[in-house]
NUDO-164176 format. One record per residue (C-alpha): residue in three letters; x, y, z. Coordinates in steps of 0.001 Angstrom, whole numbers, plus 500000, padded with zeros to 6 digits. Layout:
alaXYZ/...
//
This chain:
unk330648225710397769/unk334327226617398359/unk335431227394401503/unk335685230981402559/unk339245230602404292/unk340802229660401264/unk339156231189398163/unk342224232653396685/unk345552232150396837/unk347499235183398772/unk350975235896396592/unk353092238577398248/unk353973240591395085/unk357336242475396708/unk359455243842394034/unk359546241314391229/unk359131241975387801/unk354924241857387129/unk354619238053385418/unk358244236481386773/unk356835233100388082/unk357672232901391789/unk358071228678392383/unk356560228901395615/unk353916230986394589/unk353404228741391415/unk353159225199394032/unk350713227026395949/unk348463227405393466/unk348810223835392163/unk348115222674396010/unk345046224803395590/unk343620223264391625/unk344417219719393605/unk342687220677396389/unk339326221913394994/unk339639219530391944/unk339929222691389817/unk339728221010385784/unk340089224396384008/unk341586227749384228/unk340492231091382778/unk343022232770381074/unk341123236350381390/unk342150239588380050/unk340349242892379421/unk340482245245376425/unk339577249326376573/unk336119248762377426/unk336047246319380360/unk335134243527378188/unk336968240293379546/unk338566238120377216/unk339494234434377829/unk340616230868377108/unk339863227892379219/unk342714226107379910/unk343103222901381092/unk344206222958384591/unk346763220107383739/unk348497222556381429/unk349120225318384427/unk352867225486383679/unk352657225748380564/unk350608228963381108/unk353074230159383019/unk355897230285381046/unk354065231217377672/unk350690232538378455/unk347370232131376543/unk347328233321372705/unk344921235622371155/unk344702237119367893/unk344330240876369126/unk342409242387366885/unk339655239770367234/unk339816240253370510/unk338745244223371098/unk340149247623371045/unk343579246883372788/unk345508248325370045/unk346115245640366947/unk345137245598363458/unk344639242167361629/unk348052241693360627/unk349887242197363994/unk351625239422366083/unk349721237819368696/unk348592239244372569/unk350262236402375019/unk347482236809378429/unk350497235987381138/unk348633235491384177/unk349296237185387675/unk348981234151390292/unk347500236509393010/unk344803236653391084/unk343668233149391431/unk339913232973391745/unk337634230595391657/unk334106230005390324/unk332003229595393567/unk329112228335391579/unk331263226100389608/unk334107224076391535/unk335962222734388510/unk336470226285387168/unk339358229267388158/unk339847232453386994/unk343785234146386451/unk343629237632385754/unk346383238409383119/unk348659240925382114/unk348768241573378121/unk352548240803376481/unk353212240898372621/unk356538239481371520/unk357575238984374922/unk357241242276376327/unk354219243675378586/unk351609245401375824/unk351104249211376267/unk347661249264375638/unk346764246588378353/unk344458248536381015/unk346094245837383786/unk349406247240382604/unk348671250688382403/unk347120250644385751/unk350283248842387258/unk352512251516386066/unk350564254177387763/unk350774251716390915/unk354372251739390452/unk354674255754389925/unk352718255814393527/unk355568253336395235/unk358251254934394038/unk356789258765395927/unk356305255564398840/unk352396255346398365/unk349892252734397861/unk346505253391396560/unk343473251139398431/unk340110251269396726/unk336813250364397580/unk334183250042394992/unk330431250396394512/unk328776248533391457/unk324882248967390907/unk323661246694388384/unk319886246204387034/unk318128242955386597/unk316210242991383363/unk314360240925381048/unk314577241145377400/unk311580241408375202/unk310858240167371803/unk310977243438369896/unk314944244482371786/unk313495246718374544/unk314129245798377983/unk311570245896380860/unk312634245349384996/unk312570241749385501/unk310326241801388838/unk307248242673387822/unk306052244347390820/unk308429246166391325/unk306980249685390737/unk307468251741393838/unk307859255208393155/unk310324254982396248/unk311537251509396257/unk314827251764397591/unk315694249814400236/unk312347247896400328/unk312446244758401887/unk309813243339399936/unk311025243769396624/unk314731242241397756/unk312979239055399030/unk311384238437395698/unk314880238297394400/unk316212237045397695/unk317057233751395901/unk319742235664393236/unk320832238440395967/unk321283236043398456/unk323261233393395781/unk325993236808395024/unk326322237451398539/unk327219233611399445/unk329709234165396521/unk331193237009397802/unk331909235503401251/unk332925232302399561/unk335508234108397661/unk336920235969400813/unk336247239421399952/unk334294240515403109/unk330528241267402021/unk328780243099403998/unk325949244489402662/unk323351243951399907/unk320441245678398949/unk318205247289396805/unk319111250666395061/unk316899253511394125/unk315756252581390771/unk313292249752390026/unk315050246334389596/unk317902247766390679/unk320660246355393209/unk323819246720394701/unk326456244438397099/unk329238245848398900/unk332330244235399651/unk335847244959401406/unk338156247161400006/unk341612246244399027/unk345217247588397239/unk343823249038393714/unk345009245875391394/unk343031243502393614/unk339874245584393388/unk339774245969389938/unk340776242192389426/unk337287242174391338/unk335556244416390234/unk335978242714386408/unk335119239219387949/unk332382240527390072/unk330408241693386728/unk331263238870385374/unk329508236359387752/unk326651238717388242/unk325943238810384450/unk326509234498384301/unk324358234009387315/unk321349236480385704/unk321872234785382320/unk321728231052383830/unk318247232657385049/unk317026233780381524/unk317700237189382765/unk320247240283381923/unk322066241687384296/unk323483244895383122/unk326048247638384733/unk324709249770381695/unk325154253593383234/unk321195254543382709/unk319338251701380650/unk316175252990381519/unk315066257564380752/unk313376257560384136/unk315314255579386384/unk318304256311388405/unk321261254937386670/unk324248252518387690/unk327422254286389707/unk330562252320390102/unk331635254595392747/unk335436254078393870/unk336320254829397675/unk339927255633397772/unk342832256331400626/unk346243256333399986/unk349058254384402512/unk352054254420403781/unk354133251457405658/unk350456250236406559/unk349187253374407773/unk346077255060405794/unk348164259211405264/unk344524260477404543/unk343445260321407931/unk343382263273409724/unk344932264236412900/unk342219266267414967/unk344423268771415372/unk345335269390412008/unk342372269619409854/unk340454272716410000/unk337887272274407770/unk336881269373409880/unk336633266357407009/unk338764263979408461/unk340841264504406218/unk345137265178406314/unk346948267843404415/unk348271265745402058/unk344541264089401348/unk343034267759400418/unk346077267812397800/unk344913264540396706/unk341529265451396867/unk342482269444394985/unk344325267170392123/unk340962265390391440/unk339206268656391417/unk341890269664388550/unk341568266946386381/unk338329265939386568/unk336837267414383400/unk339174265454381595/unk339802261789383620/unk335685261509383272/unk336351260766379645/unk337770257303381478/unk335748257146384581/unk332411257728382284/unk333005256611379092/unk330337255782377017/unk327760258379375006/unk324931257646377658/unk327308257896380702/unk326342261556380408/unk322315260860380839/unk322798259732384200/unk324868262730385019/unk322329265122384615/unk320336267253387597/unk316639267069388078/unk313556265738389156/unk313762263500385642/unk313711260348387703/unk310341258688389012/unk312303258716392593/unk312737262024392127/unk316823262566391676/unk319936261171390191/unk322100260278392731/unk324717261564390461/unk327227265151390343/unk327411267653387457/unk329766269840389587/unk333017269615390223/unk333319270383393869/unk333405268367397290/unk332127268020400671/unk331047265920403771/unk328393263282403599/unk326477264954400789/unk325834263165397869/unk325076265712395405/unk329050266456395317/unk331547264677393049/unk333557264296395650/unk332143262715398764/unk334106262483402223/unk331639259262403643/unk334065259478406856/unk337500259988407848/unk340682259255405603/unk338649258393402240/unk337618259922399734/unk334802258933397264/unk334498259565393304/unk330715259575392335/unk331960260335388729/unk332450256636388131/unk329653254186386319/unk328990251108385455/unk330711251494381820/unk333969252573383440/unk337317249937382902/unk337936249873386309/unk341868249870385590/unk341736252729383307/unk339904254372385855/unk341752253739389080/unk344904254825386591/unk343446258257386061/unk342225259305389343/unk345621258051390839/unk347646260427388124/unk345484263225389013/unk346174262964392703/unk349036262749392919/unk349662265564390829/unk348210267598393479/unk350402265821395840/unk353497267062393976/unk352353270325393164/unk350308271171396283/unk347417271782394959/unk344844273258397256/unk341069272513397124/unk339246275215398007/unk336277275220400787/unk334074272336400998/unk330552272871400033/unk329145270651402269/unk325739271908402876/unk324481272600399789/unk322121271027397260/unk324228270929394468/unk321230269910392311/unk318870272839393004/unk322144275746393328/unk321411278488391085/unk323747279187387933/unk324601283045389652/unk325576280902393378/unk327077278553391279/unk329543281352389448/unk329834283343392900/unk331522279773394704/unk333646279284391609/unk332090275557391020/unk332733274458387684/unk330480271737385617/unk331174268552384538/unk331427267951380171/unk327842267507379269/unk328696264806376983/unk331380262492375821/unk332730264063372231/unk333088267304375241/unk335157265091377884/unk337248263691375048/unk338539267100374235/unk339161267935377941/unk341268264681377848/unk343006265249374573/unk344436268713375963/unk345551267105379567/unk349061266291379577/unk348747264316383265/unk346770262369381896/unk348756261927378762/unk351773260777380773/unk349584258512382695/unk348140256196379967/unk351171255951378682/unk352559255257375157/unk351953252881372438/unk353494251881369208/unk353546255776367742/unk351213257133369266/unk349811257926373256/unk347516255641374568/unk345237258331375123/unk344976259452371726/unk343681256113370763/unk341264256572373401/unk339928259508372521/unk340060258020368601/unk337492254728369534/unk335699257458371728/unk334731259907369410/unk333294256972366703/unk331443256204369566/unk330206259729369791/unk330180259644365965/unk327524256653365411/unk325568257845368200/unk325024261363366723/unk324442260052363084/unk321015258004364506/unk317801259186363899/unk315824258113367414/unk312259258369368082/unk312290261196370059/unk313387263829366754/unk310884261710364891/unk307997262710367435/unk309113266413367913/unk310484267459364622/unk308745265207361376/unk305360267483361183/unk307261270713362753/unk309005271500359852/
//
């Protein structure tokens, strides 16, 4: 096991260009491979969906990396925007992101940035999300992030389906129960050793609401690191399950009746150190903990957030875990349909846990946590600029059980039902336009919303059981 006072190598980033190879930065590393007797690096990307992309390179070879990166034929690769007769993706790696294996020693992990021909790639989440990072410093911000992933442990059957992997676990109410963790104490307990052997501050882990399903928190950090994280954190958890004969999946509702998987994000932003969402007592009057410029934050998510859930739930059943209801054998879905916020109240989008953060409960499992952290930056800080107001908080209400005529009398607005209807709230959003930036031709966004709505497409053209059962004899 590594030890937890050195798991990653800390690079100060200051104002260099994103891959320039800082020497120092570059020998501390090396000390580190020496030190752990590190034999092979991962050379890891992502493409549009999360998925992460790598070559192992030998460790010997490190410089090499460096100066040319790791070569993939895009197109092979995933949708990050190349057809089969384009030029080569070079993965240049970021040295702060220097992570290794905990439950193998000989292995490291460098997050990379996406260049083609030299030049950083346009439709590279990690770059896309760096560019909104860099929007934020120049107005003298930085975004911090915290982030919730719930994950299910499944097994797989013969015949496709999936069925919870502990099979007594079948609590109408098992949340929390300490019995059902300790029959998985052996894999809960192995991620949470991870996490502390990696340095990133675990402190909790436990079981979630649905059957066979679990969550582990851990610190939160400036919004790169996290979703550098966040990507290697689903990664281990889905290796570890698999070296088990099990699945591990951050799927947003695998299972009709069960609560599905959020990938909350907590976020503040700061200033020379200091966390400018906190409140001074003095100057918040709807009592939040919250500062001025945090509700204009918080008023710019409110704006865009019919369209930026296109990113932040992105797949066709994202949308059946955002749903309201007793459809759930616990008995609700621990997940908003409004667009509205409030105190410690989980039945709003937008949660205020405690003072100077603010929670998005929009987020799953299916989200690219880059993509994601890009859009609900843009849209804050769009309110910030235009200073946008929120509203009231509806803190006491049941958002789930609200009546359409209360709903219409507060002015709450809903959430797109589905995805093909959050693609068109995205296509028409020019914030969010700017934020994702241009490719070759065309916005990134457009060729979002393009892979999105064949998505859509071959889900809508399938036949399933449930039309079978309800409309074959009808008609």
């Amino acid at each position: 096991m590594p030890d937890s006072s050195s798991a990653a190598v800390v690079v100060p980033s200051g104002e260099r260009a994103p891959n320039a190879v800082d020497a120092s930065a570059l020998e501390r590393v090396k000390d580190e491979v020496r030190a752990r007797g590190i034999e092979f690096l991962f050379a890891q990307f992502v493409d549009m969906h999360g998925k992460p992309c790598a070559k192992l390179v030998p460790a010997r070879a490190l410089d090499s990396l460096m100066r040319s990166g790791a070569g993939f034929a895009g197109f092979a690769a995933g949708d990050i925007g190349q057809r089969p007769h384009d030029p080569d993706l070079e993965a240049m790696p970021d040295l702060r992101s220097f992570t290794p294996l905990p439950w193998r020693p000989d292995i490291a992990r460098l997050a990379c940035d996406v260049h083609v021909a030299g030049e950083p790639w346009p439709y590279c989440p990690r770059t896309i999300l760096r560019n909104q990072i860099a929007r934020a410093a120049e107005l003298g911000y930085e975004l911090k992030i915290g982030i919730e992933l719930e994950y299910f442990l499944v097994r797989q059957l013969p015949d496709g389906s999936i069925t919870v992997a502990d099979e007594l676990d079948t609590m109408t109410k098992p949340c929390y129960d300490m019995r059902a963790i300790t029959r998985s104490l052996d894999f809960v307990t192995d991620i949470a050793r991870h996490l502390d052997a990696l340095g990133w501050e675990g402190t909790a882990n436990d079981h979630e609401d649905a059957n066979g399903q679990f969550e582990h928190n851990f610190d939160f950090a400036d919004a790169l690191t996290t979703c550098d994280r966040a990507i290697f954190f689903r990664y281990m958890v889905e290796a570890l399950a698999q070296e088990r004969g099990l699945l591990a999946t951050f799927m947003p509702k695998p299972f009709a009746n069960l609560t599905g998987n959020g990938c909350h994000m907590h976020m503040s932003l700061w200033k020379d150190g200091v966390n400018v969402f906190e409140a001074d007592p003095d100057d918040d009057p709807r009592g939040l903990g919250l500062s001025p410029l945090a509700y204009r934050f918080l008023a710019g998510l409110k704006q865009h957030a019919k369209a930026y859930i296109a990113v932040t739930a992105p797949t066709v059943t994202s949308y059946k875990r955002l749903v309201v209801g007793e459809n759930t054998v616990g008995g609700a879905t621990w997940a908003p349909v409004d667009i509205s916020y409030g105190a410690n109240n989980r039945t709003q989008m937008l949660r205020i846990p405690g003072p100077g953060r603010i929670e998005d409960r929009t987020v799953d499992g299916s989200c690219n946590p880059y993509l994601g952290a890009a859009a609900i930056l843009a849209a804050g800080l769009d309110g910030i600029e235009r200073g946008l107001e929120p509203g009231e908080p509806t803190s006491e209400l049941n958002l789930h059980e609200i009546s359409e005529a209360a709903r219409r009398e507060l002015g709450i607005e809903r959430l797109p039902a589905n995805l093909l209807d959050a693609t068109r709230e995205l296509e028409r959003n020019d914030v969010m336009r700017a934020a994702l930036g241009r490719g070759r031709g065309e916005d990134y966004l457009d060729y979002f919303v393009r892979v999105k709505r064949g998505e859509w497409e071959q889900s809508h053209n399938q036949i399933t059981k449930w039309e079978l059962d309800h409309y074959l004899q009808l008609y």
